[in-house]
N, C-alpha and C positions, 0 to 999 in steps of 0.2 A: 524787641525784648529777646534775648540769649535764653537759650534753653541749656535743662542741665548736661546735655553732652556736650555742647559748644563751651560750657562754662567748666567743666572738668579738663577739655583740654585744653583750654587756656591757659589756667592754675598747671596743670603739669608740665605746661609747655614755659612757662614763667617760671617754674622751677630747674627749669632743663632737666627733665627726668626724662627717659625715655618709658614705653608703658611696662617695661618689663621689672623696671628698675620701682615705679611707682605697685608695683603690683607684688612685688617682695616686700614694700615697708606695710603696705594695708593685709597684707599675709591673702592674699585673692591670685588666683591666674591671669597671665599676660592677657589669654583669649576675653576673662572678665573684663578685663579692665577695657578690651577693644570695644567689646560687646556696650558696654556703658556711652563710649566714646561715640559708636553708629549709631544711640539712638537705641540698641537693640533689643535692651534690659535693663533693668534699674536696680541701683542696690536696694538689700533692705534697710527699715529704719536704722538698725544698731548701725549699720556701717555705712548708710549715709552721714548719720554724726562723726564716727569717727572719721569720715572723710572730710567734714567741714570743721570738725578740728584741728584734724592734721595740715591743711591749708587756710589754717587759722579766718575762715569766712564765718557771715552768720548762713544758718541754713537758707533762708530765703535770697544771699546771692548765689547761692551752689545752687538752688532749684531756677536760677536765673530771673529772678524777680532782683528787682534793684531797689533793696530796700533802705535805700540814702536820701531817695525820692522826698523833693518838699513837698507835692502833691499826692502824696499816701493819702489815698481816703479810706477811711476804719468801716468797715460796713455796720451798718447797725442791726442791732437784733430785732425781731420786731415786738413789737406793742406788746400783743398776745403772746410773747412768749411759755409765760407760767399757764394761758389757757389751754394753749397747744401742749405742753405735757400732760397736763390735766387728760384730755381728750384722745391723747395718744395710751395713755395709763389707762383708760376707760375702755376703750378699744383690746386692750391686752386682754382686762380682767373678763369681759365679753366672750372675746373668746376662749381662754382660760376654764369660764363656765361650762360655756357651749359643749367643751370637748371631757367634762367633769374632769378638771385638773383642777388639784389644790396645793397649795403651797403651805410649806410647815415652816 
C-alpha cells in the first residue's frame, strides 16, 4: 500500500509540476511541500482536501488507501454501541459530580 508522501509525489510528478511550481498553486512553501513528500509532516485537514481536490482524487487515495478495492471491507460497529455511549456518558457525569461541576 502507498503512503501519502509516495502518493503526493506521484500526482505531482504525473502532473509534471516541479514542487516549487505545485507549492505556488496550494499557496504553501517549496520546503512544505518537500517536507510532505520525506514523509516529514502532514498537511492539515483544510489543505489535505484542497490537495485532493486539486489532483481531483478521493481522499482515501491521497492517504494511499486504494479505495477502488473490490475487497473493501466496511468495519462494523459493534453490538454495544448505544451501551458504550450510555457508559461513557455515565462515567462523565461521575466525574462531573465528583469534582462538583454542574452544567447549565
Amino acid at each position: 500500500m502507498a503512503t501519502f508522501p509516495q502518493r503526493l509525489t506521484e500526482l505531482r510528478n504525473n502532473r509534471k509540476l516541479t514542487v516549487k511550481e505545485l507549492a505556488a498553486e496550494l499557496g504553501v512553501s517549496r520546503q512544505t511541500i518537500s517536507a510532505y513528500e520525506r514523509g516529514e509532516s502532514v498537511p492539515d485537514i483544510n489543505l489535505f482536501v484542497i490537495m485532493a481536490d486539486y489532483f481531483g482524487v478521493p481522499a482515501d487515495y491521497l492517504l494511499g488507501r486504494d479505495s477502488h478495492s473490490k475487497d473493501k471491507k466496511k468495519l462494523p460497529l459493534p453490538h454495544d454501541f448505544k451501551d458504550y455511549n450510555y457508559t461513557l456518558m455515565m462515567e462523565v457525569a461521575a466525574i462531573l459530580h465528583e469534582k462538583n461541576i454542574k452544567l447549565s
